[in-house]
C-alpha positions in Angstrom: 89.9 214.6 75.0 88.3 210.8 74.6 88.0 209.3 78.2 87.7 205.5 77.6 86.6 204.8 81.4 83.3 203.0 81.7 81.0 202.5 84.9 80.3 199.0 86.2 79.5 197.7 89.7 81.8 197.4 92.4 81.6 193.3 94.1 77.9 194.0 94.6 78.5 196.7 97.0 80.2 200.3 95.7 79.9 201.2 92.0 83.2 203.0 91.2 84.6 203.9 87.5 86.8 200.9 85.7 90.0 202.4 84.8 91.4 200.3 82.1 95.4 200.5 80.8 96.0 202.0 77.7 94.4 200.2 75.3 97.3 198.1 72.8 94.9 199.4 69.5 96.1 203.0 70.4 99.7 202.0 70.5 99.5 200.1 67.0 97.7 203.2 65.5 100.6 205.7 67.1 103.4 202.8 65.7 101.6 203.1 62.4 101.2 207.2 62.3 105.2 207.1 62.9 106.2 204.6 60.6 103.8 206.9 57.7 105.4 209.7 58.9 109.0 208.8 59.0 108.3 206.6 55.2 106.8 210.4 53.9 109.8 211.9 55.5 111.7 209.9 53.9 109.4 210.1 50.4 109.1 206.2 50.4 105.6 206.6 49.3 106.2 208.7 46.0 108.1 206.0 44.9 104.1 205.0 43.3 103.3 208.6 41.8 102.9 212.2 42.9 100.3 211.1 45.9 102.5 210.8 49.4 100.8 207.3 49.8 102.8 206.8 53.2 101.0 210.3 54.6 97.5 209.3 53.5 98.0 206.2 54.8 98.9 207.5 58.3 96.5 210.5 58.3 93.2 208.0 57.0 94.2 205.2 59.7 95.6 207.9 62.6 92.5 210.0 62.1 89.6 208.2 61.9 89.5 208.5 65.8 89.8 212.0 66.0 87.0 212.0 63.3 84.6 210.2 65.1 85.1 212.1 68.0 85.2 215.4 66.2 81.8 214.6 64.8 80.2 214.0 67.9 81.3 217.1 69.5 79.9 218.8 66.4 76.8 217.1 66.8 76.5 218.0 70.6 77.9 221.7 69.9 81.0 220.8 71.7 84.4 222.3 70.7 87.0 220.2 71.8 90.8 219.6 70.3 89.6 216.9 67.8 87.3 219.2 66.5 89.7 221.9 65.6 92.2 219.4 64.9 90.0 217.8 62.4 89.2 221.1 60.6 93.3 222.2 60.4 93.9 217.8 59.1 91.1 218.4 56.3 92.1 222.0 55.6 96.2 220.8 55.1 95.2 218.2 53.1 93.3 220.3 51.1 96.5 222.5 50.3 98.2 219.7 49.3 100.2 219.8 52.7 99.4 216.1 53.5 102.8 215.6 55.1 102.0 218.3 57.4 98.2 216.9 57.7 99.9 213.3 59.3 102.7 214.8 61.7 99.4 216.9 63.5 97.7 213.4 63.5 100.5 212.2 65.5 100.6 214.8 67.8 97.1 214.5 68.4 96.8 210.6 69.4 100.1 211.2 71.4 98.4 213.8 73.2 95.2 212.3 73.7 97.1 208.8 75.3 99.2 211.1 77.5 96.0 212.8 78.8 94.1 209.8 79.3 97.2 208.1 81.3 96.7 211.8 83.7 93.1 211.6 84.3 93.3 207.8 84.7 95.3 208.9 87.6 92.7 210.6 89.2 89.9 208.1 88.2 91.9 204.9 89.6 92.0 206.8 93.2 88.4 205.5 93.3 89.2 202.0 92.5 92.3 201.6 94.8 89.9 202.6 97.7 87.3 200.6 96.7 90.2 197.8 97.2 90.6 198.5 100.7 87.3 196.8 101.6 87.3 192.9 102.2 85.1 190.8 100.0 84.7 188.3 102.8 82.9 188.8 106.5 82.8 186.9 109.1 79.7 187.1 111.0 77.7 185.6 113.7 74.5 184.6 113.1 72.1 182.5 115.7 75.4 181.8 117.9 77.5 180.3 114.8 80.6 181.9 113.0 79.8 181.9 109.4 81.8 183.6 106.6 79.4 185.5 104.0 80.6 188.3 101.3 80.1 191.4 102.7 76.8 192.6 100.3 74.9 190.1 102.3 75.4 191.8 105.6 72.5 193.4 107.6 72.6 196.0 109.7 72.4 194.9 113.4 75.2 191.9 112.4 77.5 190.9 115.2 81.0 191.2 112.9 84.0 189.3 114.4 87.5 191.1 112.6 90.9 189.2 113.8 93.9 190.8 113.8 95.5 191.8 110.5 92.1 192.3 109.1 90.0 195.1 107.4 87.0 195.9 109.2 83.9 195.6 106.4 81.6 197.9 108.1 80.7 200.8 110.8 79.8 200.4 114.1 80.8 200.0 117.5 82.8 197.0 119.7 80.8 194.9 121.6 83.4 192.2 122.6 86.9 192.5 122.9 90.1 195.2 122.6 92.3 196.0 119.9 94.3 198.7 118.7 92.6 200.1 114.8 94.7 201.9 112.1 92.4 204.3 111.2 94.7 206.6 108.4 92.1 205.7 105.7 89.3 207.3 107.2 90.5 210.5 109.7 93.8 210.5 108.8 95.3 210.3 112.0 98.6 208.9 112.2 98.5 207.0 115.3 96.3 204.1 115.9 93.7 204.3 117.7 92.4 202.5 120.7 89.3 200.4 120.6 86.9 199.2 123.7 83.8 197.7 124.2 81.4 200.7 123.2 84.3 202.9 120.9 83.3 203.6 116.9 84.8 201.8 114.5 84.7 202.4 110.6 84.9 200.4 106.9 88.2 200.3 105.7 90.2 200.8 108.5 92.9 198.1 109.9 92.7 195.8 113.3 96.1 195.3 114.5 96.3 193.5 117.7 93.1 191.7 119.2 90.0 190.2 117.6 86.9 192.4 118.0 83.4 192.2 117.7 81.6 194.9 115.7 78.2 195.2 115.8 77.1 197.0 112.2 74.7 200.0 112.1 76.5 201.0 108.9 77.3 199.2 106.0 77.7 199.6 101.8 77.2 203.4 100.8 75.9 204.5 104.0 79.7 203.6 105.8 81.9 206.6 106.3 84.4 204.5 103.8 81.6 204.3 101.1 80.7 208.2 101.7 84.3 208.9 100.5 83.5 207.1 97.5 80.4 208.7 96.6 82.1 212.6 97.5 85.0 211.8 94.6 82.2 210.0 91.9 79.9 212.7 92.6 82.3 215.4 92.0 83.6 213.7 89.0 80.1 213.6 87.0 78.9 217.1 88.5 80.5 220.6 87.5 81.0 223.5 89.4 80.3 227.0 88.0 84.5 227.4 87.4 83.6 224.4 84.8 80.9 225.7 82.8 82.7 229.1 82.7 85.9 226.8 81.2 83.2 225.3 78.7 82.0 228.7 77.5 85.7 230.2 77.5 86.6 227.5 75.3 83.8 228.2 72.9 84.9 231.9 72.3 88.6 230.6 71.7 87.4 228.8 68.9 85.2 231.5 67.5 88.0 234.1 68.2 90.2 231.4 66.2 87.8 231.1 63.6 87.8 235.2 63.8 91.3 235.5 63.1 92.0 232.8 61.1 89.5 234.9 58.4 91.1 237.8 58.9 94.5 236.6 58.5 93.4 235.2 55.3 92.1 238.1 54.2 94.8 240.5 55.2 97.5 238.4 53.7 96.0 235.7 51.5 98.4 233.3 52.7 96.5 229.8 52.9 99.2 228.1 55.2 99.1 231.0 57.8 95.6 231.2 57.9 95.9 226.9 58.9 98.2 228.0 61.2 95.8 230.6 63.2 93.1 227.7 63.3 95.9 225.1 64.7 97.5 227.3 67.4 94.4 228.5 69.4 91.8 226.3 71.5 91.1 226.0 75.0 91.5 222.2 75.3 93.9 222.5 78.3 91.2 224.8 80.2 88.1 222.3 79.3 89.9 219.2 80.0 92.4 220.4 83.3 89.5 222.5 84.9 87.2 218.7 86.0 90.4 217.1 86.4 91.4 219.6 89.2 88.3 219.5 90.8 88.6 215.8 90.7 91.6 216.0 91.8 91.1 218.4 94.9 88.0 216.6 95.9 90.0 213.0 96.0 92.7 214.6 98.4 90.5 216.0 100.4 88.7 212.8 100.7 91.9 211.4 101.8 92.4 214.2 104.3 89.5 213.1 105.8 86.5 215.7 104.4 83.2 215.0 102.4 82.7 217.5 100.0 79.5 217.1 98.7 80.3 218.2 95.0 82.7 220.8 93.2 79.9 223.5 93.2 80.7 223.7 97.0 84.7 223.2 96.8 84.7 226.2 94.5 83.0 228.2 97.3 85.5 227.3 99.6 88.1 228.0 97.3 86.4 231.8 98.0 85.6 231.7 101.4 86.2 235.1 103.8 84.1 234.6 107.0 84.2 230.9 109.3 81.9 230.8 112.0 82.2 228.3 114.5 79.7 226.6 116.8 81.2 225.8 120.4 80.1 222.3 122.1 81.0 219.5 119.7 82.5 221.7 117.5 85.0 223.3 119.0 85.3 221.1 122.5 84.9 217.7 122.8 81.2 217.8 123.9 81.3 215.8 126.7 82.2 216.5 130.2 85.5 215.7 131.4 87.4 215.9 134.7 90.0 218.8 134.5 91.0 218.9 138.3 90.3 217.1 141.8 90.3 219.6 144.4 90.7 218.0 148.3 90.0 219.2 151.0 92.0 218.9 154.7 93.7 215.3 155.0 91.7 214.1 152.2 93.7 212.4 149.2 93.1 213.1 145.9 92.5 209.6 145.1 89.8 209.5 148.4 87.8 212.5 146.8 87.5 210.6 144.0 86.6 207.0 144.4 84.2 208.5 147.1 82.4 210.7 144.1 82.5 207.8 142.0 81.0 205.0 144.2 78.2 207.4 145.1 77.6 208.1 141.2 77.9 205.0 140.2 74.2 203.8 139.5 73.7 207.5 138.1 72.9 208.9 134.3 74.2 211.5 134.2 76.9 213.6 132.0 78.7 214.6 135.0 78.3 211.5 136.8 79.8 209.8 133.6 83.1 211.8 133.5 83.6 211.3 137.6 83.2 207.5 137.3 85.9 207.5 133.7 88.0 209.4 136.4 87.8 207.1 138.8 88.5 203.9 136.1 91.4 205.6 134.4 93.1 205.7 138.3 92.8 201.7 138.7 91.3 199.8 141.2 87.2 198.8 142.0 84.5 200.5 143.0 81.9 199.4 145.3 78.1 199.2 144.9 76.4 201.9 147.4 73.8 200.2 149.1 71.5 202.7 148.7 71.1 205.4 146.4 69.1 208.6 145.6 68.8 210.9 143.2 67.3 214.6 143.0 67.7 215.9 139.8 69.2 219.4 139.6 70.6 219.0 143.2 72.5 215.7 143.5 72.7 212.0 144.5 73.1 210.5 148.3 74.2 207.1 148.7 75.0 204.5 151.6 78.2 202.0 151.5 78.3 200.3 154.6 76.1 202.6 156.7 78.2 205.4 155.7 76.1 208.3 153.7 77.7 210.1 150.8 76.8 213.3 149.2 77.7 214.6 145.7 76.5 217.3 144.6 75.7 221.3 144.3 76.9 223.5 147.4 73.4 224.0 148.0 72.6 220.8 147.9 74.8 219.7 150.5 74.0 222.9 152.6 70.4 221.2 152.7 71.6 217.8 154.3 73.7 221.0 156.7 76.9 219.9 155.6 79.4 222.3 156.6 81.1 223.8 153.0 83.0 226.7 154.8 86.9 225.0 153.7 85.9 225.3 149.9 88.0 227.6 148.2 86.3 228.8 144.8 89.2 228.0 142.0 89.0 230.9 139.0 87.8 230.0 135.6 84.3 228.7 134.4 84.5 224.6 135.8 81.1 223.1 137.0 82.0 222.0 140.6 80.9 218.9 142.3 80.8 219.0 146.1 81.9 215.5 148.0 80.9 215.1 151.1 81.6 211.6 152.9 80.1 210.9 156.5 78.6 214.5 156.8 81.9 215.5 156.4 82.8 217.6 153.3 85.9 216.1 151.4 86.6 218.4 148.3 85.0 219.5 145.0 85.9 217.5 141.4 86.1 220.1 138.7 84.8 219.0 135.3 84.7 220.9 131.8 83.9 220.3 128.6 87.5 221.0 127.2 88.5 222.6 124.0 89.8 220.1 121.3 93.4 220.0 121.2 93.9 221.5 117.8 91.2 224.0 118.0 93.9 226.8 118.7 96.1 225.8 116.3 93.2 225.8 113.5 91.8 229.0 114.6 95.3 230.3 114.7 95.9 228.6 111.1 92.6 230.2 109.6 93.8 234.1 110.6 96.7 233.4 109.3 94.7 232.6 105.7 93.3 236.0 106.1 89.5 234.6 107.1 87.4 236.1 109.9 86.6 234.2 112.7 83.1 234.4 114.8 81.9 232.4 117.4 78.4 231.6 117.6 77.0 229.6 120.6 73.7 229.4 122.7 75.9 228.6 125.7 76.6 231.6 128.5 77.9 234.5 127.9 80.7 233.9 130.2 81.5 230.8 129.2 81.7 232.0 125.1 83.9 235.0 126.6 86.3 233.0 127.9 86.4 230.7 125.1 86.6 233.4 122.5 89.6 234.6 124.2 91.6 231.7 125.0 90.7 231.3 120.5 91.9 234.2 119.5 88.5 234.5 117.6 87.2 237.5 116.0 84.0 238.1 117.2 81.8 236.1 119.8 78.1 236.1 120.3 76.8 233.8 123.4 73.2 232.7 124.4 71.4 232.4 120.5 68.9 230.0 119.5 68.5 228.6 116.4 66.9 230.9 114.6 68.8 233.8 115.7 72.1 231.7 114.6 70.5 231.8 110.9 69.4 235.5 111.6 73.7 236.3 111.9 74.4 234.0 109.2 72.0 235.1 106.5 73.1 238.9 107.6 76.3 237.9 107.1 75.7 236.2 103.4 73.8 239.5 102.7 76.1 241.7 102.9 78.3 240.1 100.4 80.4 238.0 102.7 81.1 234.2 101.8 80.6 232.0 105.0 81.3 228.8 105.8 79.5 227.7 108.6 81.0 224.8 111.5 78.9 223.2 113.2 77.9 219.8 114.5 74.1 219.8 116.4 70.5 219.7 115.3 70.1 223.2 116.4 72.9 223.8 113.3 71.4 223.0 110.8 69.5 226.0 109.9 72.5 227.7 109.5 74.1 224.9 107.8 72.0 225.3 105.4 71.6 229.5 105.1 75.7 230.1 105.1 77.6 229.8 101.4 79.2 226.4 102.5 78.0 224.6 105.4 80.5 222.4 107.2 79.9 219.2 109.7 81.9 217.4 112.4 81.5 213.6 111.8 80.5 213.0 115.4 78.1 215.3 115.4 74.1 214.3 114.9 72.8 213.1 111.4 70.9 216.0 110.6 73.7 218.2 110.6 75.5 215.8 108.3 72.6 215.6 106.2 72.5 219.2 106.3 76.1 220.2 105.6 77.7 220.6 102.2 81.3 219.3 103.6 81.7 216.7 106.2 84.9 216.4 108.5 85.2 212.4 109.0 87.4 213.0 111.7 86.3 215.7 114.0 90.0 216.7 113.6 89.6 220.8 113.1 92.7 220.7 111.1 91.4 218.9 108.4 88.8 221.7 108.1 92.0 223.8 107.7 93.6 222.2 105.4 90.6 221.7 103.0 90.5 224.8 102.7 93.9 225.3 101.4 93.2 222.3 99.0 90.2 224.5 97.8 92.5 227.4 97.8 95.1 225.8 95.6 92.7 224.3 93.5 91.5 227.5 92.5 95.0 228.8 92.0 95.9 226.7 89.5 92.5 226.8 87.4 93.1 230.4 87.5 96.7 229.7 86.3 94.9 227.4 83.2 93.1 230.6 82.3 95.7 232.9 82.3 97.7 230.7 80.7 95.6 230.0 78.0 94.7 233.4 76.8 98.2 233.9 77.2 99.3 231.2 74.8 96.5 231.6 71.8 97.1 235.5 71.9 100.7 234.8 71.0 100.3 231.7 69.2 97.5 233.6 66.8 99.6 237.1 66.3 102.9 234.7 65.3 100.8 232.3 63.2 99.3 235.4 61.1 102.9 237.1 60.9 104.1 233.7 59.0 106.3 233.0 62.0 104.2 229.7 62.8 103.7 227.0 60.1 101.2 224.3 60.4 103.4 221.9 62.1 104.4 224.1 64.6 101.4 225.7 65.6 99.9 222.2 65.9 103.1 221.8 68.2 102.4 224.6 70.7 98.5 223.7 70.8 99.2 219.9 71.6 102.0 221.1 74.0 100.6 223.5 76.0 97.1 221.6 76.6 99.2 218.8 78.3 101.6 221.8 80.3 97.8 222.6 81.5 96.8 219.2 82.1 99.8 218.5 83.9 99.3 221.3 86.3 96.0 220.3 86.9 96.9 217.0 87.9 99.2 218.3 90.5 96.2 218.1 93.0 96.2 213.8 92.6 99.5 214.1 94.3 98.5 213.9 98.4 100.8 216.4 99.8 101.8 217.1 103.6 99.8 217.7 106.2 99.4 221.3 106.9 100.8 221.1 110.2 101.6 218.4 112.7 98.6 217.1 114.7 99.3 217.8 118.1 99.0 214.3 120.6 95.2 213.6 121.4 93.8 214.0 125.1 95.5 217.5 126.0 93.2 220.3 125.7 92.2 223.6 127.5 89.5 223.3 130.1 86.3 224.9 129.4 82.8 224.2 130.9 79.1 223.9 129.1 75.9 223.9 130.5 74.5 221.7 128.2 76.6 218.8 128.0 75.4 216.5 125.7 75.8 212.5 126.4 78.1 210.3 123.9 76.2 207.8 122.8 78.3 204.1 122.8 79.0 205.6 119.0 80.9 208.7 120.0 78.4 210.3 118.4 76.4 214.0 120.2 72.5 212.0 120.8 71.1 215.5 121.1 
């Protein structure tokens, strides 16, 4: 079918494809058709002479069109609906059935309108996010608020975004707090909160207080613009599925062609052998097979994944095996404080104002989750006096001539601190020992703690029928535990890099199609090895770079339920197929019987390409989530050795 969609530049900044209305010349030529239709119907036009001047009429002005395009599909060896529509038009005319001839011309434009009206559908999804960015930035520049159009910003721009207003790039706050609707960009329902230091992204919404954004991000290169690109790319490139549809329609038409001279042969009946040419084609397979790969793509987009093309959604569409990488991926990838452990007369709160003031002026992971601790309960911390740090041991520091000791047991065993009253608490937790005045205090237990959805996705993916591994260089007993608490299939602790790729390639070898999760450098191999390799958005830019399918989010779920989308997309192309053969093997057998005529066959061809359309264009609808996002901030405790540090971007720095 004709697709009268152009490409021109988006405001200087995104190019997307112009979807334009349909256009009032195709109405008047439809009008027209009708009118020579109903006035041949009717026999008006053999009011001059024998010649049905009403039906010529209507099939010259109705069908130039579908000659033009039937002529360059001929020219590029293309066999689409106009093509064989052209060749059944020029073969009833022939027979003197030019009443016939103008009816399938109607059909045909009617058709191609109501197609081009569905895959407009699919094509405006680009525009309306395109809409979603402002035009206009405010920006300061050299200590002076100036408004500029947001093509002209630089990365490194200080960005100032009141309330109300679309933020026009990435980066992170560097003045003020607000609360951001960010639905456009990770789905999530809820808005989140933004401080000095939190990510922010393109297109989403400030709600409450002004902010200042500085931009590291901005055009194509923001996680709004990425969403862009995923849906343009997957529009212009075709997947396998597609060039199987292409060459599946091409041996319709030559089985068409086939039977149509057999027909003619067998029963010398001119009008059935029209008929057998009419009824069959693969339109619906050539034209609903991008469209739901367009389709799929866009939702997913909206779901909050990147894929990278429909090559790679067809191969998720197919995927058996997920293997999982553990910190970042599965946890948060940060340490976090899952219990405070006193000891004697000690408070709770003591222990940990005491850790924190000592850690205070420290760089360290751990030291970073004790001091959050220590904000989230209120109040201010003082500035030790002194301070020292031994790396792998611990830090001493002096407030108000009184010494404070955080660290390892053995580290405060050295300053002969008296540890006797600890009480080791079960699981895998990295404990830090307090001691206050040569006195020991209590341990703070902190963890690197499972995302809150991770069960429920792992869960969610058995339940699809994949198999789950883990795959993680962390310790043994710290995968163990993981893998358990999962429910995952298989775990396999303490790999490097190369012997990640070693299990994934051995994996791919023996026939099995693997996606591969992952978010660190030390991923990307493996990204790169398994069938479809798929990224957290926080994770480092290599692995995104790498990875075939980018979770904006970080939101596990998401990776869930692009899957499904994969899943249903290649559901309903197979549906297309079936349906296809399905319809031509009956439409041909009932055409050569004599139980089709012209008109009719060009019926059930014109129909049943838009019933395939139709279903294809299914996938533009954006459905329910797959489940219910549990709230954000609960999770299951779980330590790492290697912690890695959150950048003021959220995002793993290695």
């Amino acid at each position: 079918m004709t697709r009268r969609a152009d490409h021109s530049p988006d405001r200087e900044r995104l190019e997307t494809v112009a979807v334009h209305p349909v256009e009032p010349m195709d109405l008047l030529r439809i009008g027209f058709v009708a009118l020579c239709g109903l006035g041949s119907l009717l026999e008006i036009g053999r009011a001059f002479g024998r010649i049905d001047v009403a039906a010529v009429a209507g099939v010259v002005v109705g069908g130039y069109p579908i000659a033009e395009e039937a002529f360059s599909a001929l020219a590029g060896r293309r066999m689409t609906m106009e093509l064989s529509m052209a060749i059944a038009i020029v073969a009833a005319c022939a027979i003197g059935e030019v009443s016939t001839a103008v009816v399938i011309v109607l059909f045909v434009l009617v058709a191609e309108v109501l197609e081009h009206m569905t895959v407009s559908r699919g094509r405006r999804a680009i525009a309306e996010l395109v809409n979603l960015l402002p035009e206009i930035a405010t920006v300061d520049r050299n200590g002076a608020l100036r408004e500029v159009r947001v093509a002209e910003l630089e990365v490194g721009d200080t960005v100032v975004v009141k309330p109300g207003a679309r933020l026009p790039v990435d980066g992170f706050v560097v003045s003020g707090r607000s609360s951001v609707d960010q639905s456009s960009v990770t789905g999530e329902s809820m808005p989140a909160e933004k401080i000095p230091g939190a990510a922010v992204f393109a297109g989403t919404i400030n709600q409450t207080g002004a902010l200042e954004v500085r931009a590291t991000r901005i055009g194509r290169a923001t996680a709004f613009g990425k969403i862009i690109e995923s849906v343009e790319h997957a529009e212009q490139s075709r997947a396998p599925i597609q060039r199987i549809a292409d060459k599946l329609a091409a041996y319709l038409v030559y089985f068409a062609l086939g039977s149509a001279g057999l027909t003619f042969i067998v029963t010398h009946d001119i009008r059935s052998t029209i008929s057998v040419i009419i009824v069959a084609g693969a339109c619906g397979i050539a034209a609903g097979t991008p469209l739901a790969i367009l389709g799929a793509v866009g939702l997913a987009a909206r779901k909050g994944a990147i894929i990278k093309g429909g090559r790679h959604l067809e191969i998720l569409g197919h995927v058996d095996t997920v293997i999982l990488d553990k910190t970042g991926t599965l946890t948060l990838g940060a340490p976090t404080v899952v219990a405070v452990r006193p000891c004697g007369a000690t408070t709770s709160r003591t222990l940990i104002e005491r850790a924190a003031i000592a850690e205070r002026p420290s760089e360290h992971p751990l030291a970073r989750a004790i001091l959050e601790k220590a904000r989230a309960l209120g109040g201010e911390l003082l500035v030790p006096d002194e301070f020292q740090s031994t790396p792998g041991g611990g830090v001493v520091a002096k407030v108000d001539g009184v010494e404070i000791v955080v660290g390892s047991a053995a580290f405060l065993a050295e300053r002969r601190i008296d540890t006797r009253a600890h009480r080791p608490a079960p699981g895998h937790d990295s404990e830090v020992f307090v001691a206050d005045a040569q006195r020991f205090i209590g341990t703070v237990a902190v963890a690197d703690v499972l995302r809150p959805e991770a069960i429920q996705a792992v869960d969610a993916l058995r339940a699809m029928g994949m198999q789950t591994m883990l795959l993680t260089g962390d310790a043994e007993g710290i995968a163990r535990t993981v893998g358990a608490r999962l429910g995952v299939g298989e775990v396999a602790a303490e790999l490097l890099p190369d012997e990640k790729l070693a299990r994934v390639r051995a994996l791919v070898c023996e026939g099995k199609v693997v996606a591969m999760v992952g978010d660190g450098i030390n991923d990307a191999p493996a990204l790169a090895q398994a069938s479809v390799g798929i990224a957290m958005g926080s994770g480092t830019a290599l692995a995104r770079e790498t990875a075939d399918v980018v979770l904006l989010g970080d939101d596990l779920l998401t990776l869930v339920e692009t899957f499904r989308i994969a899943r249903r997309c290649r559901r309903i192309i197979a549906q297309n197929f079936r349906g296809t053969l399905f319809v031509d093997g009956a439409g041909v057998l009932l055409a050569a019987y004599g139980l089709l005529n012209p008109l009719l066959a060009a019926f059930v061809h014109v129909a049943s390409e838009l019933v395939f359309v139709l279903n294809s264009a299914r996938l533009l609808h954006a459905g329910p989530s797959v489940s219910a996002r549990p709230s954000r901030g609960t999770g299951s405790p779980m330590r790492t050795d290697c912690p890695k540090v959150r950048d003021s971007m959220g995002a793993a720095s290695s």
